[in-house]
LUMMI-55623 format. One record per residue: residue in three letters; chain; y, x, z of N, C-alpha, C in turn. Coordinates in steps of 0.2 Angstrom, whole numbers, plus 2048, in hexadecimal, padded with zeros to 3 digits. Layout:
N
ATOM  rest  kette  n_Y  n_X  n_Z  ca_Y  ca_X  ca_Z  c_Y  c_X  c_Z
ATOM   Ala      A    Y    X    Z     Y     X     Z    Y    X    Z
...
This chain:
237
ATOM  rest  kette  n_Y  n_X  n_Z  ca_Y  ca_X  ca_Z  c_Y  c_X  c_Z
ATOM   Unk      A  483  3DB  339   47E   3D7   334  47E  3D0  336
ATOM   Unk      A  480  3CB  332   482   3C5   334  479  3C3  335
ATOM   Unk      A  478  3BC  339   473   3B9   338  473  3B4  338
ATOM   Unk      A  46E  3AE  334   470   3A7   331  46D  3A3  337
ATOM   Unk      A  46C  3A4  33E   46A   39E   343  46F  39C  345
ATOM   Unk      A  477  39D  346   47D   39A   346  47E  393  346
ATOM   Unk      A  47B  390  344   47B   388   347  475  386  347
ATOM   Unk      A  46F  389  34B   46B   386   34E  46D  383  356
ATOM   Unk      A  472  386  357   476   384   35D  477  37C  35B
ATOM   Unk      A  479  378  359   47A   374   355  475  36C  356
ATOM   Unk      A  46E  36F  355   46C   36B   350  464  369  358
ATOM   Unk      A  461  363  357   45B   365   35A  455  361  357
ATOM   Unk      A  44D  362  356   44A   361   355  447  359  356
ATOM   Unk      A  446  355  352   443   34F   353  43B  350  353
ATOM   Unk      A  438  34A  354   430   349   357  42C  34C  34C
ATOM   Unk      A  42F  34A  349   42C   34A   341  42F  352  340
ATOM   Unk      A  42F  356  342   434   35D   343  438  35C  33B
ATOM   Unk      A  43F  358  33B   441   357   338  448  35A  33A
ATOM   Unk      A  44D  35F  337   452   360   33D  457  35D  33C
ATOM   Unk      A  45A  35D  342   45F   357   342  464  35A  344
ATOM   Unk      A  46B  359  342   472   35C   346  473  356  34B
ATOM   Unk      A  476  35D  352   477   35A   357  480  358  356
ATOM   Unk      A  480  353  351   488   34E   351  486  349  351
ATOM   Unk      A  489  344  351   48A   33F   350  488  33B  34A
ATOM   Unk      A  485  336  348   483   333   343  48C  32E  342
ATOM   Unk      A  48F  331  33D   494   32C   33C  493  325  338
ATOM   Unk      A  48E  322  338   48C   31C   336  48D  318  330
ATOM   Unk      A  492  313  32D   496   311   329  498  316  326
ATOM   Unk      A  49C  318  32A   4A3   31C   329  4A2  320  321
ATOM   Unk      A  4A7  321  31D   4A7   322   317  4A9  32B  319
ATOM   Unk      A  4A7  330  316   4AA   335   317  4AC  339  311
ATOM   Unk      A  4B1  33C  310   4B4   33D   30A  4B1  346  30A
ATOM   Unk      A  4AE  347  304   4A9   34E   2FF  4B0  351  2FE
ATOM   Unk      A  4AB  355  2F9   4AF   359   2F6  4B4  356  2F0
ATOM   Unk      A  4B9  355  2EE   4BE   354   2E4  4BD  35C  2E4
ATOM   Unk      A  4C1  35B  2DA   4C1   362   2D8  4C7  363  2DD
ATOM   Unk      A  4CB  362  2E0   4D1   366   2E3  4CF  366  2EB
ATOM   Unk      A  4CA  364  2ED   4C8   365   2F3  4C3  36B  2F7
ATOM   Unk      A  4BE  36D  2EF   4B7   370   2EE  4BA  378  2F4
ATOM   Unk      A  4C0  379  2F3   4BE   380   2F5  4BC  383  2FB
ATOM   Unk      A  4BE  37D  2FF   4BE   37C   307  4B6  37F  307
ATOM   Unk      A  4B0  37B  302   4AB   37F   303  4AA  386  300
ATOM   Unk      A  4AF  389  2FE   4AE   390   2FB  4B0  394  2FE
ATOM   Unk      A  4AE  398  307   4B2   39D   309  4AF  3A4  307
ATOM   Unk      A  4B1  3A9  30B   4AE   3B1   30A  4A7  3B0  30D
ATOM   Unk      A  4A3  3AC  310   49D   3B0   311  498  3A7  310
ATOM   Unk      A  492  3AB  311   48C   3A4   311  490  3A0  317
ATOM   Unk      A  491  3A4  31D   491   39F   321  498  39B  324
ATOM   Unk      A  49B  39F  320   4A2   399   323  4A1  394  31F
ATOM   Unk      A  49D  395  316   49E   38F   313  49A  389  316
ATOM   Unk      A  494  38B  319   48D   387   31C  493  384  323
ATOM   Unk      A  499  389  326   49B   385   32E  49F  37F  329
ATOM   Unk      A  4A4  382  325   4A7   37B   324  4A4  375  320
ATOM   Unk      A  49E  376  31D   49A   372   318  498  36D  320
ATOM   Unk      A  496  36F  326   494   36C   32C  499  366  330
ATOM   Unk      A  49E  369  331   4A4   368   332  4A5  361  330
ATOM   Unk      A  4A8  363  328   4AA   35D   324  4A2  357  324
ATOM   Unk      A  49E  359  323   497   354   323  493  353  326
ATOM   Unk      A  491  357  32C   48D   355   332  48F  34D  335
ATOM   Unk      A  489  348  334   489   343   336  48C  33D  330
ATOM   Unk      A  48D  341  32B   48E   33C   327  489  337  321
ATOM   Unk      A  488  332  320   484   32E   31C  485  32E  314
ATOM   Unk      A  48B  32A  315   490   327   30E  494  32E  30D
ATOM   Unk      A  494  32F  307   499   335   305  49C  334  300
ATOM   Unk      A  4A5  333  2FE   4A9   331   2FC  4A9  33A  2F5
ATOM   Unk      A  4AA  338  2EE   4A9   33F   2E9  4A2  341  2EC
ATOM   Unk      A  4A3  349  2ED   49C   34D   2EB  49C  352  2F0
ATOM   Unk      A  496  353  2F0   497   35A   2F7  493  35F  2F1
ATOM   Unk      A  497  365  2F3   497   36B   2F0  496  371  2F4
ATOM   Unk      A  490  373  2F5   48E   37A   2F7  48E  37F  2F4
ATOM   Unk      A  491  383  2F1   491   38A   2EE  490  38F  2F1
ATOM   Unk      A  48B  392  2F2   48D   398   2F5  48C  39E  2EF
ATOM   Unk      A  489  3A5  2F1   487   3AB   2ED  483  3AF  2EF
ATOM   Unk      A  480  3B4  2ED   47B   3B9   2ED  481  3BE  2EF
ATOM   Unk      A  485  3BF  2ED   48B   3C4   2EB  48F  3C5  2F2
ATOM   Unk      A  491  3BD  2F6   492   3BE   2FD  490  3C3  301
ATOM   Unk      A  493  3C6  307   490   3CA   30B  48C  3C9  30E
ATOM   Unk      A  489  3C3  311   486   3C0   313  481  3BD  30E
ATOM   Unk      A  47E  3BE  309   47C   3B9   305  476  3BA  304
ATOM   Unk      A  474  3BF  307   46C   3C2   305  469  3C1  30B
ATOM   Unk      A  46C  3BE  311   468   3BA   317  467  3B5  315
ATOM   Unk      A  45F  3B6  319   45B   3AF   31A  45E  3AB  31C
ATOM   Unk      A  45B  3A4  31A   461   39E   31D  45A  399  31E
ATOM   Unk      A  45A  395  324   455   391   325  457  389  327
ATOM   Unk      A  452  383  327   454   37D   326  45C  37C  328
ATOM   Unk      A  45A  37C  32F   460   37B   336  467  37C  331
ATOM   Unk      A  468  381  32D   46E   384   32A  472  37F  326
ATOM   Unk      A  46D  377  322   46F   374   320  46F  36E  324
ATOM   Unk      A  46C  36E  32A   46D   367   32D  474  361  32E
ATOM   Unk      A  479  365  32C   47E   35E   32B  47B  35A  326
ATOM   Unk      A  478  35C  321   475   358   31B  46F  353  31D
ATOM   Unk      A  46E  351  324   469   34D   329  46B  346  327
ATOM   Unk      A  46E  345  327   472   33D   326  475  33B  31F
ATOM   Unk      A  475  33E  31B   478   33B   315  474  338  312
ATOM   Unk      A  473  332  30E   471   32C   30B  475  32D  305
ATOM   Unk      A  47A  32C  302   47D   32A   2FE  484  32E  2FA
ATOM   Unk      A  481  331  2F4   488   333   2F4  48B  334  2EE
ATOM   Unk      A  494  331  2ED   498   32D   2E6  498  331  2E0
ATOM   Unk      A  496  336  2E3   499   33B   2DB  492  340  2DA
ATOM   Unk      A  491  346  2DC   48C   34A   2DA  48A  34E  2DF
ATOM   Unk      A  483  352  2E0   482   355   2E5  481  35E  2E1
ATOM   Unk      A  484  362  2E4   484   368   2E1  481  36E  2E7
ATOM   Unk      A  47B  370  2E6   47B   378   2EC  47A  37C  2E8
ATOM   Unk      A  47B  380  2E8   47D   388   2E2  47E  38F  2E6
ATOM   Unk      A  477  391  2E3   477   399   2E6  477  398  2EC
ATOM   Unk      A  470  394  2EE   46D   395   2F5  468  39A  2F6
ATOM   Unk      A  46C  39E  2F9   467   3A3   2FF  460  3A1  301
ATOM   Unk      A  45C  3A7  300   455   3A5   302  454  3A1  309
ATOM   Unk      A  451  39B  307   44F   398   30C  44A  394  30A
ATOM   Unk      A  443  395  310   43E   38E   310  43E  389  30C
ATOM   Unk      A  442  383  30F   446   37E   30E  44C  37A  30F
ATOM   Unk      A  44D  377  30A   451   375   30B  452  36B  30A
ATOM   Unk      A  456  368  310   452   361   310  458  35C  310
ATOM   Unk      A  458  358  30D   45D   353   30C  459  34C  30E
ATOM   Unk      A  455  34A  314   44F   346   314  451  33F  314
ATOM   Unk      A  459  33D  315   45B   335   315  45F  334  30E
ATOM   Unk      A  45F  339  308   462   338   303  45F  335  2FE
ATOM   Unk      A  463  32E  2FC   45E   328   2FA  462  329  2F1
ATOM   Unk      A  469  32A  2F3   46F   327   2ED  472  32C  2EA
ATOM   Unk      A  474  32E  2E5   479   332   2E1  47A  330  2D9
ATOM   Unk      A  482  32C  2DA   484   327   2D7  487  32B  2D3
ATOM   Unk      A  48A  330  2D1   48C   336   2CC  493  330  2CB
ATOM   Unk      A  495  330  2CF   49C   32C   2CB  4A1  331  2C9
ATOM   Unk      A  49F  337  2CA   4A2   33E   2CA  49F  343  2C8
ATOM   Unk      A  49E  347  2C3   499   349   2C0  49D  353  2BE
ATOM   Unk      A  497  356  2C2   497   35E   2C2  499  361  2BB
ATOM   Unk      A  49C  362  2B8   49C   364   2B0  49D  362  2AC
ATOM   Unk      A  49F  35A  2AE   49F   353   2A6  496  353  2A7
ATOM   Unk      A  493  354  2AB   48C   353   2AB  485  351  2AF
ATOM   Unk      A  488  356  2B6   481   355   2B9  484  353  2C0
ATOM   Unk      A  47F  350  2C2   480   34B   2CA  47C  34D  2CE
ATOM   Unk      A  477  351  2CD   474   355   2D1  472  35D  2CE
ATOM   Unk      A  473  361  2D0   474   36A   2CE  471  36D  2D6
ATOM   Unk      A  46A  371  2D4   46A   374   2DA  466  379  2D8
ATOM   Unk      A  469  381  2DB   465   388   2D8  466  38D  2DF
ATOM   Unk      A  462  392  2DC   460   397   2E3  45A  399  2E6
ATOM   Unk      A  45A  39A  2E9   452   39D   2EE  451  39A  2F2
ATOM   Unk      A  450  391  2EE   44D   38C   2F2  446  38A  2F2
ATOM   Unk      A  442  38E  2F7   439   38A   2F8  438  385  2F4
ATOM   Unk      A  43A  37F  2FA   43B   378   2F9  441  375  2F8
ATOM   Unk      A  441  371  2F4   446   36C   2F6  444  363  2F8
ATOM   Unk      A  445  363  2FF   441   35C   300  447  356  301
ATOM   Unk      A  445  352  2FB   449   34D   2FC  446  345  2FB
ATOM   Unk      A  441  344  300   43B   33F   2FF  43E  336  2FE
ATOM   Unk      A  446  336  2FE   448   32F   2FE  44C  32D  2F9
ATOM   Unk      A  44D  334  2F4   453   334   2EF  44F  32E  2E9
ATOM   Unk      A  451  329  2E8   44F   324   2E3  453  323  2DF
ATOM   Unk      A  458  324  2DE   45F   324   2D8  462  327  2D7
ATOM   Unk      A  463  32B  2D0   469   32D   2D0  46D  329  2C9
ATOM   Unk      A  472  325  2CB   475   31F   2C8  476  323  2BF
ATOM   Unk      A  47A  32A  2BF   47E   32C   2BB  47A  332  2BD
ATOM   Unk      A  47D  337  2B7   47C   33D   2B6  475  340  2B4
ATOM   Unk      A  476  346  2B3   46E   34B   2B1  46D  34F  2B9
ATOM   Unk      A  467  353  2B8   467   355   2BD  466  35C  2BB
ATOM   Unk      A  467  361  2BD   463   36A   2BC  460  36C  2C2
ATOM   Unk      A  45C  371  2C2   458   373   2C7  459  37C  2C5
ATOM   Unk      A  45A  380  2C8   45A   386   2C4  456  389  2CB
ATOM   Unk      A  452  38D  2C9   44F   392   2CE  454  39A  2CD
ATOM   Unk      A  451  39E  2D3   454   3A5   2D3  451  3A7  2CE
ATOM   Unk      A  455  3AE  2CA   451   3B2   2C5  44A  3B4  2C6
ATOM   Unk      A  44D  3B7  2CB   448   3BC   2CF  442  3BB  2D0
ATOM   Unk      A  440  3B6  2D1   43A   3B3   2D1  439  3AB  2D0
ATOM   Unk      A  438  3AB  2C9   438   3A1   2C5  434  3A0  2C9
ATOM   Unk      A  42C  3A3  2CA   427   39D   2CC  429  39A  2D4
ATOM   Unk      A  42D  3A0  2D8   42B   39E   2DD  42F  39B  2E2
ATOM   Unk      A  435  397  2DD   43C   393   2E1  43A  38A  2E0
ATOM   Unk      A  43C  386  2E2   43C   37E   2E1  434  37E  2DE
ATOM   Unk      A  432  37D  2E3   42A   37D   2E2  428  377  2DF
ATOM   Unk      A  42C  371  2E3   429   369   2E3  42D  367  2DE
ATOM   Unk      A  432  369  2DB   434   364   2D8  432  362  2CF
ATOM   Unk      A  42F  367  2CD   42B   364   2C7  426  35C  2C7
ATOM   Unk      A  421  35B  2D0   420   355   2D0  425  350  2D0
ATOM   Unk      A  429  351  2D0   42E   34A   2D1  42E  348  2CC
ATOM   Unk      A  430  343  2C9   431   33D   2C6  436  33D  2C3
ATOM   Unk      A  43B  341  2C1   442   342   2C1  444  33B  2BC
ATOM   Unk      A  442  33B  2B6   444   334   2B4  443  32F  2B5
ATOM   Unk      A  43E  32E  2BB   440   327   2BC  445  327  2C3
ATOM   Unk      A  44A  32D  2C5   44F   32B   2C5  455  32C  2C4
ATOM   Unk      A  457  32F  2BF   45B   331   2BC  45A  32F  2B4
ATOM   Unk      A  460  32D  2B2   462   328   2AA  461  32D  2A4
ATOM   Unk      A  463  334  2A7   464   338   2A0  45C  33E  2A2
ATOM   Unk      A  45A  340  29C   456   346   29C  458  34C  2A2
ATOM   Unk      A  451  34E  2A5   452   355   2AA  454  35A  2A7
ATOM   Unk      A  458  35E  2A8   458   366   2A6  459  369  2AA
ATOM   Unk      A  457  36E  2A9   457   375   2B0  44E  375  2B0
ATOM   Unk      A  44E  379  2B5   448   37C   2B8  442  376  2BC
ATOM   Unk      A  43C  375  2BD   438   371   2BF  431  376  2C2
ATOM   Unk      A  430  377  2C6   42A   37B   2C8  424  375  2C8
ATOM   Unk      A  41E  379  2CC   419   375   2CE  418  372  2D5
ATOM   Unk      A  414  36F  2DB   411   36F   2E0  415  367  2E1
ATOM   Unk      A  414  365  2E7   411   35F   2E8  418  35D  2EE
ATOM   Unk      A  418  361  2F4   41C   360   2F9  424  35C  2FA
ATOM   Unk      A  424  357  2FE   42C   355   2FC  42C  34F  2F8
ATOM   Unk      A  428  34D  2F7   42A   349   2EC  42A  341  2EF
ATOM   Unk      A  430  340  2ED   431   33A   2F0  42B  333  2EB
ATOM   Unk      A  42B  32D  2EF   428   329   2ED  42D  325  2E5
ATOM   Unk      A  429  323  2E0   42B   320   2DC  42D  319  2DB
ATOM   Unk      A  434  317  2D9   434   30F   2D8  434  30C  2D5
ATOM   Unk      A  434  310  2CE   434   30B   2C9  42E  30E  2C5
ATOM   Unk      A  42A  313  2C4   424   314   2C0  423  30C  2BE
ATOM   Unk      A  41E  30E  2B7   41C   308   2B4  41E  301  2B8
ATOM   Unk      A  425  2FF  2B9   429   2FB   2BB  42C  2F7  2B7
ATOM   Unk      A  429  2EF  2B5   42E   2E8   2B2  432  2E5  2B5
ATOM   Unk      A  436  2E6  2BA   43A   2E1   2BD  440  2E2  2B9
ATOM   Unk      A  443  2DE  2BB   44B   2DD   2B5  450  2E4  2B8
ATOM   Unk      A  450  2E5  2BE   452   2E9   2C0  453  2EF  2C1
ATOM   Unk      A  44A  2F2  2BE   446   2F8   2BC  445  2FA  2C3
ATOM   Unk      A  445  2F7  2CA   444   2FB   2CF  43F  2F6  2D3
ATOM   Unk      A  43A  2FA  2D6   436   2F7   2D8  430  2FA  2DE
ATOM   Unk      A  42C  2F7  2E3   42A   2FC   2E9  421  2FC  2E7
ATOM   Unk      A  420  2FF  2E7   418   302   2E6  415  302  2ED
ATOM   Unk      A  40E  2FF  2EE   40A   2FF   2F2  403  302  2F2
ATOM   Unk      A  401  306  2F0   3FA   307   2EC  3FB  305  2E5
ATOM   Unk      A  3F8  300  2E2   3F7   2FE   2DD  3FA  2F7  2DC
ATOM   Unk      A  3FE  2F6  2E2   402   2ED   2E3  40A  2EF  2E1
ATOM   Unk      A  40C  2ED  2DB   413   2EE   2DA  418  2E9  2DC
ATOM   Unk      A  41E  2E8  2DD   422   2E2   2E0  42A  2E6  2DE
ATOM   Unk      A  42F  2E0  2DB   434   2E2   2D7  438  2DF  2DD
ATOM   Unk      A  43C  2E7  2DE   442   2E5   2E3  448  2DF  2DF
ATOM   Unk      A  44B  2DD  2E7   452   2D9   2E6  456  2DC  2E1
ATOM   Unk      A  458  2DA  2DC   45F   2DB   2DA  464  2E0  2DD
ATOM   Unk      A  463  2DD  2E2   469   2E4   2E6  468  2EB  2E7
ATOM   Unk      A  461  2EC  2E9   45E   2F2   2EB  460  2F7  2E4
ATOM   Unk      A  465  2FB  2E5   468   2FE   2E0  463  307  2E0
ATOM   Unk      A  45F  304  2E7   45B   30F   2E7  456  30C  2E8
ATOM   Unk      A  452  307  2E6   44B   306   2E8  44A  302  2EE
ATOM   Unk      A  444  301  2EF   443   2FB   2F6  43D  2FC  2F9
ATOM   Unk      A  43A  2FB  2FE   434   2FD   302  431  2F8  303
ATOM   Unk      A  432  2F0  2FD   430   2EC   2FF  433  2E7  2F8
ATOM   Unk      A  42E  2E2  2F7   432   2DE   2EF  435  2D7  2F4
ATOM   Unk      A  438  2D5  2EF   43D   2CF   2F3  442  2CD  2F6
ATOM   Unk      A  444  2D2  2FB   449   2D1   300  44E  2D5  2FF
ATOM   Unk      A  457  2D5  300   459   2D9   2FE  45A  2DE  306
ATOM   Unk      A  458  2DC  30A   457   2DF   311  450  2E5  310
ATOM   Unk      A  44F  2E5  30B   446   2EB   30A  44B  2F0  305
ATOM   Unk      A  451  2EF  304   452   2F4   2FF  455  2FB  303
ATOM   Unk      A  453  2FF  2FF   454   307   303  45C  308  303
């Protein structure tokens, strides 16, 4: 009987209990995702060879050249194992990424956390469409820094088997104010994870701007995901 702590071996805890993989932070470095003739590499026979290579190729990586693409299934051998944060900790570093973010037919798990994902630029787009796709037997999904997605729609799809009780947080999100085109898919209720806003009731030319209470201030021009601060292109996220 397989079990899914297989790469807590891996990974160690920080002081904010945020989990981290234990590789390397590859920095700059541009690391190349998934194309459609590359994707398969993440599609093997079980949850977990697809989670080793998904590690493999992304652990430590920021900037992601195309799309990362998780597919997994219910139908796998392996598929009806719990799966817990540590599982996706290569996902700990990425900020940024060219084309579209896919995870599909995730295994029950808690959470699931993407905490330094600011950007998804859909320069590449899931179906002629979506730049962010994500369904399964996901609790949460926390992704508190995402302030862009340049292109694309996004979907949300919960498990059949139970609508109310998958993607609890993401109906508070604000999906259009980061995303160009209308939400579809699924949207639950609950509060946890919801990233900060940067362009609510926002006049700047740019439409991006950082929120302090009640004190609004319109980022630089360049801040293409929002800014933690108006004026400086050094405040931008």
């Amino acid at each position: 009987m397989l079990i899914f702590y297989y790469l807590l071996s891996f990974i160690v805890f920080s002081s904010n209990s945020q989990v981290v993989p234990d590789c390397p932070d590859k920095g700059e470095t541009i690391c190349l995702g998934h194309s459609t003739n590359r994707v398969s590499q993440s599609q093997g026979g079980t949850v977990s060879s697809i989670l080793q290579d998904a590690y493999e190729q992304f652990c430590g990586c920021r900037y992601i050249e195309d799309n990362i693409v998780i597919r997994t299934g219910f139908g796998l051998v392996d598929g009806n194992q719990p799966l817990v944060e540590a599982n996706f900790s290569f996902l700990y570093y990425v900020k940024e990424i060219s084309g579209y973010l896919e995870l599909n037919n995730i295994p029950s798990i808690e959470r699931l956390s993407l905490p330094n994902l600011r950007l998804i630029r859909g320069g590449n787009l899931r179906s002629g469409r979506y730049s962010l796709l994500v369904s399964g037997r996901i609790k949460t999904l926390y992704m508190p820094n995402l302030t862009e997605i340049s292109r694309g729609d996004v979907i949300l799809v919960s498990s059949r088997s139970s609508l109310n009780s998958y993607l609890c947080n993401t109906r508070s999100i604000n999906w259009t104010d980061i995303a160009p085109f209308p939400v579809n898919g699924h949207r639950f209720s609950g509060t946890e994870g919801c990233r900060n806003l940067v362009s609510f009731n926002c006049n700047c030319n740019n439409g991006r701007c950082s929120r302090n209470g009640p004190n609004i201030q319109c980022c630089d021009p360049q801040c293409v995901a929002g800014c933690s601060g108006g004026g400086n292109n050094d405040q931008c996220r």
